[in-house]
N, CA, C and O of each residue as an XYZ file, in Angstrom:
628
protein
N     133.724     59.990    118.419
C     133.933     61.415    118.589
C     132.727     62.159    118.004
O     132.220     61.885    116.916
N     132.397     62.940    118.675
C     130.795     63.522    118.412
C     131.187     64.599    117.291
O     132.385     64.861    117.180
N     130.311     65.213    116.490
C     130.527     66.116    115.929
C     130.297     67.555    116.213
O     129.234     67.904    116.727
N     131.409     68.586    115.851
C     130.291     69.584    116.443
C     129.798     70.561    115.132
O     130.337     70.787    114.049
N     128.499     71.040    115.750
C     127.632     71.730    115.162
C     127.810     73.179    114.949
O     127.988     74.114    115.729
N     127.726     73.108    113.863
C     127.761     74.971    113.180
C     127.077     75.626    113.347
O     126.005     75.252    112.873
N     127.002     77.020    114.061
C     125.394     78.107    113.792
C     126.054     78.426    112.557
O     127.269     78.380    112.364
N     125.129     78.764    111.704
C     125.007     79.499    110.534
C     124.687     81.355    111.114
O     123.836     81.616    111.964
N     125.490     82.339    110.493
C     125.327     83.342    110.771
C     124.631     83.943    110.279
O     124.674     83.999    109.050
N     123.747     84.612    110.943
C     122.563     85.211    110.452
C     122.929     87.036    110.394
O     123.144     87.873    111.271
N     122.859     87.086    108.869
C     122.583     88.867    108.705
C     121.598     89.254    109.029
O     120.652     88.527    108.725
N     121.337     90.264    109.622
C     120.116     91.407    109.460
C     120.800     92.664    108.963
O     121.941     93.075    109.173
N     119.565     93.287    108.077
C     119.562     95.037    108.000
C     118.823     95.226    106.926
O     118.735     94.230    106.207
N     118.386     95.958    106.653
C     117.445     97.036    105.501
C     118.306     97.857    105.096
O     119.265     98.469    105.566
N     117.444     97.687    103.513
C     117.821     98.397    102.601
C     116.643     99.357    102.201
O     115.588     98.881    101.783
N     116.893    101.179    102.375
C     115.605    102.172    102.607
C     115.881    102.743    100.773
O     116.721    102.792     99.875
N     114.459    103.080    101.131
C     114.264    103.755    100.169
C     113.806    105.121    100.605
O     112.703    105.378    101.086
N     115.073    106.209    100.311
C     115.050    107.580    100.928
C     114.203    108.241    100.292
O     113.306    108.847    100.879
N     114.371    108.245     98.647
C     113.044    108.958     97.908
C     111.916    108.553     97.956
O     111.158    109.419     97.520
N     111.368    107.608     98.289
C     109.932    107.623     98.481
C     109.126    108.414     99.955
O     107.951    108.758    100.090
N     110.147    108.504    100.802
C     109.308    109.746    101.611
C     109.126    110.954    101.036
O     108.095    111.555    101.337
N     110.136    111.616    100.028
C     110.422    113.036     99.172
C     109.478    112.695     98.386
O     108.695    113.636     98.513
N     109.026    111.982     97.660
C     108.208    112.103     96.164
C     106.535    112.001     96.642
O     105.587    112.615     96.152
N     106.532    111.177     97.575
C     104.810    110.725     97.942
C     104.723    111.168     99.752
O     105.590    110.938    100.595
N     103.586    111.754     99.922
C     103.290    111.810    101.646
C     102.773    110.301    101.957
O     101.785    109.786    101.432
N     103.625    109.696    102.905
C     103.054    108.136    102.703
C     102.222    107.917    104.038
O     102.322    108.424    105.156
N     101.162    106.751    103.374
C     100.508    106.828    105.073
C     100.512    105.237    105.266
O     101.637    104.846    105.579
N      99.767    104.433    105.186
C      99.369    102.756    105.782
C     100.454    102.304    105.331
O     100.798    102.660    104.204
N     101.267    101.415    106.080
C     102.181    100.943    106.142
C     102.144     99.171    106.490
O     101.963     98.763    107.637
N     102.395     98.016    105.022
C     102.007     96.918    105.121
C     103.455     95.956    104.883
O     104.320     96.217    104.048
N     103.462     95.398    105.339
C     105.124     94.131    105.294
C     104.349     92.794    104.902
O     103.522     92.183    105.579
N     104.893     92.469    103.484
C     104.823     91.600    102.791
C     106.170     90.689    102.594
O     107.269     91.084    102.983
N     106.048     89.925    102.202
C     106.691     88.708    101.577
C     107.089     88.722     99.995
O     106.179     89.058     99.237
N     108.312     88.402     99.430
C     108.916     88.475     98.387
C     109.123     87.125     97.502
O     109.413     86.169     98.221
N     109.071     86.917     96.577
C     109.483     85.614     95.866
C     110.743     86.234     94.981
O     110.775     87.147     94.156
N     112.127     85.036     95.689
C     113.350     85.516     95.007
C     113.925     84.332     94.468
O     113.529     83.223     94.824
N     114.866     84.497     93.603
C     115.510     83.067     93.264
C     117.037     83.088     94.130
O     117.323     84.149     94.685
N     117.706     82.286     94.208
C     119.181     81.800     95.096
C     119.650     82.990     94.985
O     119.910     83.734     95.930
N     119.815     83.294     93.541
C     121.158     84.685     93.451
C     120.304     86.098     93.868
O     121.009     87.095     94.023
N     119.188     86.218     94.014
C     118.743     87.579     94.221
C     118.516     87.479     95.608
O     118.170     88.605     95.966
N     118.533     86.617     96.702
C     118.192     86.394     97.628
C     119.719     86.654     98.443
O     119.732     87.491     99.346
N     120.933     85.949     98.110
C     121.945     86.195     98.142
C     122.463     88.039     97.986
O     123.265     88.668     98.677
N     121.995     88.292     97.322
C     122.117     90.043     96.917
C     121.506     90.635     97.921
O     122.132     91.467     98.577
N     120.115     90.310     98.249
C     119.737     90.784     99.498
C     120.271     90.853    100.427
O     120.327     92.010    100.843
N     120.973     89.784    101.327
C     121.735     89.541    101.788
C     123.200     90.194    102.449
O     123.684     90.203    103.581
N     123.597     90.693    101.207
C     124.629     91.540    100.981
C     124.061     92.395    100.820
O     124.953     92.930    100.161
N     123.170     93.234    100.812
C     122.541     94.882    100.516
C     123.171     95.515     99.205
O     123.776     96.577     99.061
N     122.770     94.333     98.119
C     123.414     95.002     97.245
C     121.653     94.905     95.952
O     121.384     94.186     94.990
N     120.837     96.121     96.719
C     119.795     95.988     96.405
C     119.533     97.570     96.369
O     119.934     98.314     97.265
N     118.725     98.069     95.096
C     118.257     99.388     95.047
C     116.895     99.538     94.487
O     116.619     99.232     93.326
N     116.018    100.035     95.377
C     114.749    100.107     95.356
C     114.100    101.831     95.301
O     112.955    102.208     95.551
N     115.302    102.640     94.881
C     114.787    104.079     94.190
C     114.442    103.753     92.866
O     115.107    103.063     92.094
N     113.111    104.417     92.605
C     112.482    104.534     91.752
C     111.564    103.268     90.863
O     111.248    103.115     89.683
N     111.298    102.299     92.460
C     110.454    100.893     92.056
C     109.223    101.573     92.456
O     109.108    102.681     92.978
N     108.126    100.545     92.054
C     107.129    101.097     92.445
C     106.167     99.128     92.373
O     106.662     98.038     92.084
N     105.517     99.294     92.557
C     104.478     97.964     93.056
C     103.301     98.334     92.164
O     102.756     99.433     92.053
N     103.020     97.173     91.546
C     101.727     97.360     90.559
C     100.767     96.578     90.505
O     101.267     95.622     91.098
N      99.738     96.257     90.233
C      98.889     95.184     90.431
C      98.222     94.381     88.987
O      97.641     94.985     88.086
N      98.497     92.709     89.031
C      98.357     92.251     87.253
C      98.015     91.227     88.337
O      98.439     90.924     89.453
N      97.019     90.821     87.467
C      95.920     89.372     87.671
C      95.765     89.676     89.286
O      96.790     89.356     89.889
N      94.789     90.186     90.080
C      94.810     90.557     91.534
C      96.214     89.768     92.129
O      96.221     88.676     92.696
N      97.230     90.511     91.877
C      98.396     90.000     92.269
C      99.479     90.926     92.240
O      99.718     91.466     91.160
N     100.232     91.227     93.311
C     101.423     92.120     93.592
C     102.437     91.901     93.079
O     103.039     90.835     93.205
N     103.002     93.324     92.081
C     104.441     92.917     91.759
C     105.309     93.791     91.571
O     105.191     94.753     90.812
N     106.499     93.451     92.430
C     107.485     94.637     92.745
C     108.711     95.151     91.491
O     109.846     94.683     91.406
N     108.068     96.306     90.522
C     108.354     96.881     89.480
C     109.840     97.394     89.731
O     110.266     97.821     90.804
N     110.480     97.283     88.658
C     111.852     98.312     88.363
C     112.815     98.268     90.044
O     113.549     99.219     90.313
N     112.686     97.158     90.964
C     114.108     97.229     91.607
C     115.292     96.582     91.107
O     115.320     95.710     90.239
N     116.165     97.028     91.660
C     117.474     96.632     90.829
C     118.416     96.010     91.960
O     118.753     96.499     93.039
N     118.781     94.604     91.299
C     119.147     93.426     92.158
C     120.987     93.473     91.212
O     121.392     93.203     90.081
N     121.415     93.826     92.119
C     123.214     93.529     91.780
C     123.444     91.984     91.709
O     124.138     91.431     92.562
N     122.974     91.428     90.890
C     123.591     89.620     91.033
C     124.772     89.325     90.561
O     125.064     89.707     89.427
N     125.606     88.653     91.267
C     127.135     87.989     91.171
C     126.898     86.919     90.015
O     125.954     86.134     89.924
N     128.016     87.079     89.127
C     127.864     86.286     88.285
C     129.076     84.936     89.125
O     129.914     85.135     90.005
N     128.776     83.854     88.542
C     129.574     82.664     88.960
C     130.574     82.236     87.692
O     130.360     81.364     86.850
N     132.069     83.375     87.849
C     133.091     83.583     87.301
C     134.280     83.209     88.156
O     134.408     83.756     89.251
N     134.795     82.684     87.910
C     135.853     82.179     89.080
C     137.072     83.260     88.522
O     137.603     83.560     87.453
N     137.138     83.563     89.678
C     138.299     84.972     89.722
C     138.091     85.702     89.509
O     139.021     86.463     89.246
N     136.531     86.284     89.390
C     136.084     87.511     89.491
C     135.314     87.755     89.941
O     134.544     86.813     90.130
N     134.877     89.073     90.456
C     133.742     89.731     90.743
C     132.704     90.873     90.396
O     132.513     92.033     90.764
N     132.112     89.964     89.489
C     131.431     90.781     88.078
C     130.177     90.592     88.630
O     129.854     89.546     89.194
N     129.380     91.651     88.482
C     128.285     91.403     88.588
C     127.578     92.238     87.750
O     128.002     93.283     87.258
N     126.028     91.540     87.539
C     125.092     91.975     86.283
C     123.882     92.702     87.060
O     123.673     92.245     88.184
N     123.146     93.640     86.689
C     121.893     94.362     87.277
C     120.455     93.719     86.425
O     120.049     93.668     85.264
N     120.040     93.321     87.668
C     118.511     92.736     86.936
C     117.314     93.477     87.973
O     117.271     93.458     89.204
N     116.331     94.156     86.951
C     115.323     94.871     87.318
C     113.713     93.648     86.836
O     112.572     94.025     86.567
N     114.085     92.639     86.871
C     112.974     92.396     86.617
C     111.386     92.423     87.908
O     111.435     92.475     89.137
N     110.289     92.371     87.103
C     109.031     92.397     88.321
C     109.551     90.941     88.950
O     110.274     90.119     88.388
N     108.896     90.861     90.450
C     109.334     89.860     91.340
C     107.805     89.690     91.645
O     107.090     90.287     90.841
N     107.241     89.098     92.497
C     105.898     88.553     92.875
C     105.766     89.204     94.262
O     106.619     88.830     95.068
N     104.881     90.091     94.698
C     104.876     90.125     96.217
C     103.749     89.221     96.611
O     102.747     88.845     96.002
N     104.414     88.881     98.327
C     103.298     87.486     98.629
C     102.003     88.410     99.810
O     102.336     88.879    100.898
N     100.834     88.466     99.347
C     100.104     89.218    100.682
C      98.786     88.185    100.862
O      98.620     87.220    100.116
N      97.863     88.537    101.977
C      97.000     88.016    101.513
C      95.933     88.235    100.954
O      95.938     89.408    100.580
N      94.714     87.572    100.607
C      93.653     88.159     99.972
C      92.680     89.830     99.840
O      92.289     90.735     99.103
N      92.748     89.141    101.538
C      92.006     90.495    102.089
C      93.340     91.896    101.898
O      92.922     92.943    101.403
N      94.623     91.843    102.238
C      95.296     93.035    102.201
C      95.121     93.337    100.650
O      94.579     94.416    100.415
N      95.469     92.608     99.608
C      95.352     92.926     97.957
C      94.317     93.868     98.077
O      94.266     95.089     98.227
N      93.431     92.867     97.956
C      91.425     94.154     97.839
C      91.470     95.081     98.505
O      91.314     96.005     97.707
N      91.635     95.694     99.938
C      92.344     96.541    100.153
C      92.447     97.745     99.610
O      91.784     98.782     99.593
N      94.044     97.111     98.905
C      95.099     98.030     97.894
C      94.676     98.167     96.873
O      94.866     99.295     96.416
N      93.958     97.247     96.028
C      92.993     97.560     95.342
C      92.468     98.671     95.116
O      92.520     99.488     94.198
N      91.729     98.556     96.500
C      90.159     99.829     96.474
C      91.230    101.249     96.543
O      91.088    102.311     95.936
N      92.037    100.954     97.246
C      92.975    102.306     97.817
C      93.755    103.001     96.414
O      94.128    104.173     96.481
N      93.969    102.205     95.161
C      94.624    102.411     94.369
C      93.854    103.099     93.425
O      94.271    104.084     92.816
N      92.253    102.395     93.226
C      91.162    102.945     92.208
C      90.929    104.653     92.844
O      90.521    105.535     92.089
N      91.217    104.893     94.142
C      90.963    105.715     94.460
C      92.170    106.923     94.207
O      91.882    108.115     94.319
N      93.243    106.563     93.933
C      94.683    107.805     93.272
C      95.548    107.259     94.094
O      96.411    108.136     94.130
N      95.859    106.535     94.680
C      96.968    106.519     95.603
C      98.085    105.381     94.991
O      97.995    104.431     94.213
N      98.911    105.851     95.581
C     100.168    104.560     94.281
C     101.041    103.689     95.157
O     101.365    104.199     96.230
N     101.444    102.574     94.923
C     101.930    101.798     95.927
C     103.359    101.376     96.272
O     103.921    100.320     95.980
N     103.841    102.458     96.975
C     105.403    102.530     97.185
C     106.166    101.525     97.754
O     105.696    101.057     98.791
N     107.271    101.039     97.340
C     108.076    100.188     98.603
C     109.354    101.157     99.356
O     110.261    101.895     98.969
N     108.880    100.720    100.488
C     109.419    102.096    101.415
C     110.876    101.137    102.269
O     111.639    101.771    102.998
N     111.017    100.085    102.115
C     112.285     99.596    102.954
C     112.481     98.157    102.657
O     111.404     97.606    102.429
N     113.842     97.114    102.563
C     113.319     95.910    102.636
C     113.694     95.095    103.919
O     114.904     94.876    103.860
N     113.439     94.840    104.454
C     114.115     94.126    105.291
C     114.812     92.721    105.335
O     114.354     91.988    104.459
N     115.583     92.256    105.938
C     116.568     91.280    106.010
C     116.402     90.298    107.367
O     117.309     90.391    108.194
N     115.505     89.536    107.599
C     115.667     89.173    109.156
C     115.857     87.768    109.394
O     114.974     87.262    110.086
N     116.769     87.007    109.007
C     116.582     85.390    109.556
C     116.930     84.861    108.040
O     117.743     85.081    107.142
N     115.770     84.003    108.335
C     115.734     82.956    106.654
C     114.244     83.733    105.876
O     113.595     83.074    105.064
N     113.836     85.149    106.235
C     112.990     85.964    105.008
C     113.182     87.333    105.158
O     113.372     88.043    106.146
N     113.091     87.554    103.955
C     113.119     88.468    102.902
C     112.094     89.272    102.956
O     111.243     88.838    102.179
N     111.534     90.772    103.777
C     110.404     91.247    103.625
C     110.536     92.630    102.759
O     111.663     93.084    102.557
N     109.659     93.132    102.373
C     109.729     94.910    101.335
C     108.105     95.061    102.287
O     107.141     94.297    102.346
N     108.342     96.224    102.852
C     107.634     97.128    103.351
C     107.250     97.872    102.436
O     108.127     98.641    102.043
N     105.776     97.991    101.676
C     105.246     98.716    101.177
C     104.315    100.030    102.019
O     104.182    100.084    103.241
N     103.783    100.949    101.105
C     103.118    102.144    101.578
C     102.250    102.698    101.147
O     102.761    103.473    100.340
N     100.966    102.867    101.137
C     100.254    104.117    100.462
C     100.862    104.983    100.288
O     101.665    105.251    101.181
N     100.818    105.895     99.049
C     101.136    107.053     98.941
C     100.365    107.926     97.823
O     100.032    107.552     96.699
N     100.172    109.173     98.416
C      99.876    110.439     97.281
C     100.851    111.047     97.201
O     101.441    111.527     98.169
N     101.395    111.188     95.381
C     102.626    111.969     94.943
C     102.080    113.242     95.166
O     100.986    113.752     94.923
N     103.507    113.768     95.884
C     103.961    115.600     96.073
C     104.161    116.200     94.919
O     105.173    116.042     94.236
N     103.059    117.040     94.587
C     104.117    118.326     93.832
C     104.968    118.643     94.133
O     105.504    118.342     95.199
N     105.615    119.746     92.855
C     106.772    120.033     93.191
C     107.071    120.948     94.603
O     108.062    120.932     95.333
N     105.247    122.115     94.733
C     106.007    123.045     95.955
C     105.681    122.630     96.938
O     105.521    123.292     97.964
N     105.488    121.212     96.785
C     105.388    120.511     98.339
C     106.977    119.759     98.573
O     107.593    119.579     99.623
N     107.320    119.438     97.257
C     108.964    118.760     97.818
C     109.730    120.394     98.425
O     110.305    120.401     99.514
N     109.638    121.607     97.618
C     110.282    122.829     97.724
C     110.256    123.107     99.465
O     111.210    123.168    100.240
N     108.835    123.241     99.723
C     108.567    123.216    101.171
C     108.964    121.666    102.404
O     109.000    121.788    103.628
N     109.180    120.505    101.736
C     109.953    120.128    102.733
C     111.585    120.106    102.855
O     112.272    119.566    103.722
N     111.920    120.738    101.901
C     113.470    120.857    101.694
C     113.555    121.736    102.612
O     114.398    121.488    103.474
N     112.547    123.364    102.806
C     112.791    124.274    103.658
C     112.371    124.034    104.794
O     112.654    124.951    105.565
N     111.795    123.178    105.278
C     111.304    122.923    106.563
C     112.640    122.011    107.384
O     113.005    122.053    108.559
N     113.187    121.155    106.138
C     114.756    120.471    106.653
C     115.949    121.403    106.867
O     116.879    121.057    107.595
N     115.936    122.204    106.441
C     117.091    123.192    106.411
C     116.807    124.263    107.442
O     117.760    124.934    107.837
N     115.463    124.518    107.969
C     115.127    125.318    109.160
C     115.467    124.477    110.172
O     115.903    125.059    111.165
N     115.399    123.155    110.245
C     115.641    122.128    111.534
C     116.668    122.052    111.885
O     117.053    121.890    113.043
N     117.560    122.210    110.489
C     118.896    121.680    110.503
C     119.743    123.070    111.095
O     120.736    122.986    111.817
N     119.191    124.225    110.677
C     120.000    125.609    111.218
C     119.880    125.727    112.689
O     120.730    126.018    113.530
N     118.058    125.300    112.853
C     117.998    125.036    114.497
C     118.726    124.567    115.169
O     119.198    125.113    116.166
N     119.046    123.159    114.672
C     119.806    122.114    115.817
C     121.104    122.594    116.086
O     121.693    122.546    117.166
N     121.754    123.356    114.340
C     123.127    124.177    114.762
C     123.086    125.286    115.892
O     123.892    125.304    116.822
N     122.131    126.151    115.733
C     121.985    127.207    116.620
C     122.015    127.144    118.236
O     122.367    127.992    119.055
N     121.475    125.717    118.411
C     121.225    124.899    119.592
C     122.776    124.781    120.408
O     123.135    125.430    121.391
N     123.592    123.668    119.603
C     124.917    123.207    119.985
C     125.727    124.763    120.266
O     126.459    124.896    121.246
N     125.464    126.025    119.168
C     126.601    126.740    119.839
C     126.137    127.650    121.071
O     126.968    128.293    121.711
C-alpha cells in the first residue's frame, strides 16, 4: 500500500511598518534576507512580529535589524505564554548593496525597515532609504490625508 504524501501548507503575508512612511520620506527600496532561529521564524509565520520603531544599523560592514519585537511562544504545555524579544538579528545582503548603504548613510540618510515579508520557506524585511520629517512636514501630510479623505466623501454623496 503506497503512501500518501502531505503538502505542507504554505503561509504568506507581511507584516508593514505604517510609521516609517510618517516619520522618514522614503526612497530606494532593497529586499534582503534575515537570520532567525526556529522560534522567531515560527512568530513570523504567525505575524506575531512588530517592526515600529526598528531601525537597521551597520557594525563590522554588516547589517543589523535593531529594536524589532518578536512575540515568541514559550514551550509550556497548557499554555499560551509568550515572551517579547527585541534583540539585533543579522540582515543577509550582498557586498556591493552594504557599500552602497554605506555611502548613502555617511551621507544623512537612515535605514528603515519598511515591511517583512512571508513567502514560502524565507523570511524577507524590505528595507528603505530614508530622510527623517520634521515635525511640519508630518503636520502637512496629516492635512493633505484628511483633504483626500473629505474628497473621496464629497465624491460618494
Amino acid at each position: 500500500m503506497p503512501q500518501k504524501k502531505f503538502k505542507r501548507k504554505v503561509q504568506t503575508g507581511t507584516v508593514l511598518n505604517r510609521r516609517a512612511s510618517f516619520d522618514y520620506q522614503l526612497g530606494d527600496e532593497l529586499v534582503v534576507g534575515v537570520v532567525l532561529t526556529g522560534q522567531e521564524t515560527r512568530a513570523a509565520r504567525d505575524g506575531h512580529i512588530q517592526l515600529k520603531g526598528s531601525f537597521v544599523s551597520i557594525r563590522n560592514d554588516e547589517l543589523w535589524l535593531n529594536n524589532a519585537s518578536f512575540s515568541l511562544r514559550l514551550n509550556q504545555k497548557g499554555q499560551d505564554s509568550r515572551t517579547i524579544d527585541t534583540s539585533p538579528r543579522k540582515l543577509l545582503a550582498s557586498r556591493k548593496q552594504i557599500d552602497s548603504l554605506i555611502k548613502q548613510k555617511h551621507q544623512g540618510m537612515s535605514i528603515v525597515p519598511v515591511k517583512l515579508i512571508n513567502r514560502g520557506r524565507f523570511i524577507k524585511v524590505v528595507i528603505a532609504l530614508g530622510k527623517g520629517k520634521k515635525r511640519y512636514d508630518k503636520r502637512e501630510t496629516i492635512k493633505r490625508r484628511e483633504q483626500e479623505r473629505d474628497a473621496k466623501r464629497a465624491m460618494k454623496l
